[in-house]
N, C-alpha and C positions, 0 to 999 in steps of 0.2 A: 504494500500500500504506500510506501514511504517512497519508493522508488517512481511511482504512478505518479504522487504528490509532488515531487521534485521535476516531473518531466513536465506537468502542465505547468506548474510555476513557471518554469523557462519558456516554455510555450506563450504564458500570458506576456511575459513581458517582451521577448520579442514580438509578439503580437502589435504592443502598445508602445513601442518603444518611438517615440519622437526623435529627428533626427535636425540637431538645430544647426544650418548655416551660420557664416560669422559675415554676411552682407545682413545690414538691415536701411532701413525706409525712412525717410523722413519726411515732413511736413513739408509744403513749399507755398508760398508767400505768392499771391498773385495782386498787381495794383491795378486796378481798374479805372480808366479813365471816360467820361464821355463830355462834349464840349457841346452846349446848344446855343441856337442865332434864330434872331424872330426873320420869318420868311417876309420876302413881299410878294402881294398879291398881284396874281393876273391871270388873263384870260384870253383863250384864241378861238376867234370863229369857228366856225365848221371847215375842215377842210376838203372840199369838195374839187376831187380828179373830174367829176364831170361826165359825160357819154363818151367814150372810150370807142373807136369804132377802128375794128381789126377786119381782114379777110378770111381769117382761118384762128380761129381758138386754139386750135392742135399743136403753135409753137409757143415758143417762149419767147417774152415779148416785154421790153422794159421801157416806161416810160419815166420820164422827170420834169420837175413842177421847179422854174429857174427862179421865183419866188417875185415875179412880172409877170405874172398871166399866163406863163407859156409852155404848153407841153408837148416835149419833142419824144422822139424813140430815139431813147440810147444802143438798143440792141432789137433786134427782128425787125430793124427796121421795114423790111422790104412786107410783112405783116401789118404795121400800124396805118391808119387811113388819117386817122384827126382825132381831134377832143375838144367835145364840144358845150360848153355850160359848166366849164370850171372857174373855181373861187378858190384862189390863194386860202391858205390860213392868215389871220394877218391877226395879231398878240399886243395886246395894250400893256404894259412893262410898267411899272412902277416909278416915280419920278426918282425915288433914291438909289434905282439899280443902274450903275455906271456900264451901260450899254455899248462903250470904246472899249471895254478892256472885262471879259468876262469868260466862265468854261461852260460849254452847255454838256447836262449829261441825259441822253435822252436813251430808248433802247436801241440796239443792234440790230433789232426786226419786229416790225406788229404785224400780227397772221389777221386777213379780213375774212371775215365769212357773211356768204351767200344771207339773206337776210330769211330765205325761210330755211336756213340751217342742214342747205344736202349740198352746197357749192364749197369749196376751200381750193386754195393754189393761187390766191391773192395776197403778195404780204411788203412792206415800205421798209425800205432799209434808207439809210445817209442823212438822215435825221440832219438838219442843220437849222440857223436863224439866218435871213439873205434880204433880199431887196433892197427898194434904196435908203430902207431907217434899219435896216436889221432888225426888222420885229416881223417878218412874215418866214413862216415856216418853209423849208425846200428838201427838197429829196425823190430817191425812187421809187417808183411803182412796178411792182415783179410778177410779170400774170404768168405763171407757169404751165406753158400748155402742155394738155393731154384730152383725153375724149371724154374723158368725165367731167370737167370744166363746164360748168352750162352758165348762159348769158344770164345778167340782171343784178340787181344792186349789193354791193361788198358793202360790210361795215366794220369797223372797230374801234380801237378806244387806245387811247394811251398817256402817259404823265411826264413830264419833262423837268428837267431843275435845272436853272442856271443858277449859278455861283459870282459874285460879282468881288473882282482881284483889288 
């Protein structure tokens, strides 16, 4: 029995036996910072690309808004026909935002969809501020063709922050 009693004993304790490393852990210190600025307000029309008239939907086709009224085909050209019933955005700016010297940060692409929601392969990339006060929005228009493309009105939405230096 003594000998049973001596083998589980060894048994238990290598069983439980904890094996302590000589690395350990220590706390770390993190300084948080955050800095806030009262915004100034503003506001920009609607920007309306207008009736869009192509010969073939099936290509891909890029138009830009020169932020004067004017929209050309940068690409597929030989697709675009006209545009017709466009409105710049044009942005009322704040009298205390130093409109000479400022960063704008707007998104990299707004995706538009088909307005009863079965159209997509519409989206605005080069986000900029242009014309002749720099308060009217410019950039492109990307209709990406394919055969699921169907005609009629894109919408979308997006938020912009200028920064003023």
């Amino acid at each position: 029995m003594r000998k049973y009693f001596l083998i589980s004993a060894v048994a238990l304790m290598v069983a439980t036996n904890v094996n302590a490393g000589t690395g350990y852990t220590e706390g770390f210190n993190v300084e948080v910072q955050a800095e806030l600025a009262l915004a100034t307000k503003a506001s920009c029309s609607v920007w309306n690309w207008g009736k869009i008239y192509l010969t073939d939907i099936s290509h891909d086709v890029t138009v830009q808004d020169d932020g004067f009224g004017n929209i050309t085909a940068v690409e597929g050209t030989e697709y675009f026909v006209s545009a017709i019933g466009n409105t710049s955005a044009e942005c009322s700016i704040g009298a205390d935002m130093n409109i000479e010297n400022y960063t704008l940060y707007a998104p990299d692409s707004v995706d538009l969809a088909h307005t009863d929601n079965t159209g997509y392969g519409i989206y605005l990339t080069d986000i900029a501020l242009g014309g002749a006060f720099d308060n009217v929005l410019t950039g492109k228009l990307h209709i990406s063709g394919s055969s699921e493309l169907i005609t009629g009105v894109y919408k979308g939405a997006f938020t912009f922050t200028m920064v003023s230096e």
